[in-house]
C-alpha positions in Angstrom: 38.6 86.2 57.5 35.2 85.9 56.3 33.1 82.5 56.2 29.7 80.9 54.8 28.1 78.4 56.2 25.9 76.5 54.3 22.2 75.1 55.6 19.9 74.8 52.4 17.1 74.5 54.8 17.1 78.0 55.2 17.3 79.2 51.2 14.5 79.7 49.0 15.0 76.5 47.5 16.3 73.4 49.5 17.8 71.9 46.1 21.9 70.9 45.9 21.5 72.8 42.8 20.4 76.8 44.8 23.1 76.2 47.8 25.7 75.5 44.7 24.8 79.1 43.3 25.1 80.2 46.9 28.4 78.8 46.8 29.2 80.1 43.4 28.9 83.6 44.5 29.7 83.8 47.7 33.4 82.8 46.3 33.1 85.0 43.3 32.7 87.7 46.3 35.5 86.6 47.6 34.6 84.7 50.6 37.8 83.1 52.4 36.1 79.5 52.8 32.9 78.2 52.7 31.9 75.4 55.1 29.4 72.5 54.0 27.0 72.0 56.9 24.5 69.9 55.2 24.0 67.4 58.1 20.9 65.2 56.8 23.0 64.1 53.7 23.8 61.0 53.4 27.5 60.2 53.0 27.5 59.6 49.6 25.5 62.9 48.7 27.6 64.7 50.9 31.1 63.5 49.2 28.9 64.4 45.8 28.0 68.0 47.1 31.8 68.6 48.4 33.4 67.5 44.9 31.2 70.0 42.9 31.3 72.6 45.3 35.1 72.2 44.8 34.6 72.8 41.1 32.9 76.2 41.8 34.8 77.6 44.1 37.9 76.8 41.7 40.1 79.6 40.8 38.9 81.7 43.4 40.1 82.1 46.6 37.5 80.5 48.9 38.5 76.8 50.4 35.9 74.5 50.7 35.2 72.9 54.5 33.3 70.4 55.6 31.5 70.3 59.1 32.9 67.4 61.3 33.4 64.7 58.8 37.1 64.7 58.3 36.4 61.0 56.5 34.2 63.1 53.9 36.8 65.9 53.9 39.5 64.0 52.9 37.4 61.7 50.2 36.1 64.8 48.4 39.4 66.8 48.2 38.0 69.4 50.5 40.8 72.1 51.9 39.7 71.5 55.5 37.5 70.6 58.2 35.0 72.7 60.9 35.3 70.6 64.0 32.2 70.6 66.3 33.2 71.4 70.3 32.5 68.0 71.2 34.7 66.2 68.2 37.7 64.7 67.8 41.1 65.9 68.5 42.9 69.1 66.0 45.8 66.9 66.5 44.5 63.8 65.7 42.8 64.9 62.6 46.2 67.1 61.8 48.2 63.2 62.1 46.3 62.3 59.0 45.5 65.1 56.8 47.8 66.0 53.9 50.0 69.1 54.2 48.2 72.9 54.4 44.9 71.0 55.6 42.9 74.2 57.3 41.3 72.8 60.7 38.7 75.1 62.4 36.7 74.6 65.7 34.3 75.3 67.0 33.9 76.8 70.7 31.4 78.1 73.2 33.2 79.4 75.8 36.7 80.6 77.0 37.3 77.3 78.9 36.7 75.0 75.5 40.0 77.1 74.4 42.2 74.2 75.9 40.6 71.4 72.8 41.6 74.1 70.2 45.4 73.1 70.4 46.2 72.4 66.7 43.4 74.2 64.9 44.0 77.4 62.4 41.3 79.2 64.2 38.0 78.8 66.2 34.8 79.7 65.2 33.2 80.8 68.3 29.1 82.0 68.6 26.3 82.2 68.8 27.3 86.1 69.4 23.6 88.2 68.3 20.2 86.3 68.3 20.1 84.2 65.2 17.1 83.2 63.0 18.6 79.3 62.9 18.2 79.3 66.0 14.8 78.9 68.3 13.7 82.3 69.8 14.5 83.1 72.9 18.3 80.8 72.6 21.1 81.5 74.7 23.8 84.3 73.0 27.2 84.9 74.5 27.1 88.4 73.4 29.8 90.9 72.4 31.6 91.1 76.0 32.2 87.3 76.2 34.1 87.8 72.4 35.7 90.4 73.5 37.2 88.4 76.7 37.9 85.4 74.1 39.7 87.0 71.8 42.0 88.6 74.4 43.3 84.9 75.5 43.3 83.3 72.0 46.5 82.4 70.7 44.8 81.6 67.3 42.2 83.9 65.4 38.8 83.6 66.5 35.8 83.8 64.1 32.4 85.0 65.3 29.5 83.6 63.7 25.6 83.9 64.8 23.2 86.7 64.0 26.4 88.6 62.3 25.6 90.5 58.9 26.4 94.0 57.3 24.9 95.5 60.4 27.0 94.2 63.6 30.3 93.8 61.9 31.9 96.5 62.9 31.2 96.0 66.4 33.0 92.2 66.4 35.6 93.6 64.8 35.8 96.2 67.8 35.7 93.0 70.2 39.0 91.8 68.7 37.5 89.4 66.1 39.9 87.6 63.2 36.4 87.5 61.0 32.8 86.5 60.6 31.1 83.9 59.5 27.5 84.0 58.3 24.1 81.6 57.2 22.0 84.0 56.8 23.4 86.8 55.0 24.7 84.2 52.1 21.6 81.8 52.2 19.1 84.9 51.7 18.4 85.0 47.9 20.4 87.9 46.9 21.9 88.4 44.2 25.3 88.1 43.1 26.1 92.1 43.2 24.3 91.9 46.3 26.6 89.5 48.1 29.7 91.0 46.6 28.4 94.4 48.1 27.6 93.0 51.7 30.9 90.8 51.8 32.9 94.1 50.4 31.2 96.0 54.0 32.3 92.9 55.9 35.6 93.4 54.5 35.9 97.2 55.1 34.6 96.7 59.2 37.9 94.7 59.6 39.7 97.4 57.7 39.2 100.0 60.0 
């Protein structure tokens, strides 16, 4: 399972229009879904950004998530939702969403397990030191992952710090996936995301 999260902020160009051709190939790499984390939007911007970014990613296999706003989720025809730790319910959200509606969340540690009830997977970090975050920010390391995914009865995605370089070793920990800012945000070029989602891919292989 392998995941983008968006954050303009951190592209070479802040514009709706670069983070759609983000989009545009990280799903034409092939991508599983693609979460919109674009948090100083406005609601109707966001909607906006979520409906086109549905468009792109049409006819490949990448869903389109938003972070948290299930409201916004459900208005733009997104697939699913990335629940923060601190949000609402997986089975709350699950009462009201249309059939096949992919719920992630988000988790910090093995005791936040018990609010994942009802969500397709969680989406637990930040593993490696990332550059979103400020320096010197906690990380829960690759022995805390390793002890999560041993006691997860859903599939646990890493994210934070994670690129072509560390994969393998999450995998090793008993990861479902990655997810990644970074690594899709950088401005590479299409061949050049295909090739590092393709290694992604072969570290979960093996």
């Amino acid at each position: 399972m392998i995941g983008f999260v968006t954050d303009r902020r951190r592209g070479a160009d802040p514009s709706p229009a670069w983070l759609l051709e983000r989009i545009r190939a990280a799903a034409a790499a092939g991508v599983d879904w693609i979460q919109i984390r674009e948090r100083d939007l406005c609601d109707r911007d966001l909607v906006a950004l979520v409906r086109v970014a549905t468009d792109v990613v049409r006819g490949t296999a990448a869903r389109i998530l938003v972070n948290d706003r299930v409201d916004i989720a459900l208005a733009a025809g997104a697939a699913g939702v990335q629940l923060r730790a601190d949000s609402v319910d997986a089975a709350r959200v699950r009462a009201v969403a249309p059939r096949g509606f992919l719920i992630g969340c988000s988790i910090h540690a093995g005791a936040d397990l018990a609010r994942a009830g009802g969500c397709d997977f969680v989406l637990f970090g930040t593993v490696f030191p990332s550059a979103g975050k400020a320096p010197g920010h906690p990380t829960a390391g690759v022995d805390a992952l390793r002890a999560l995914c041993a006691i997860a009865r859903v599939p646990v995605v890493a994210i934070g710090g994670i690129d072509e370089t560390n994969a393998r070793e999450v995998a090793g920990a008993g990861a479902a996936g990655v997810a990644a800012v970074g690594m899709f945000m950088a401005d590479r070029s299409p061949a050049e995301v295909a090739s590092a989602v393709r290694t992604l891919r072969e570290a979960f292989a093996s």
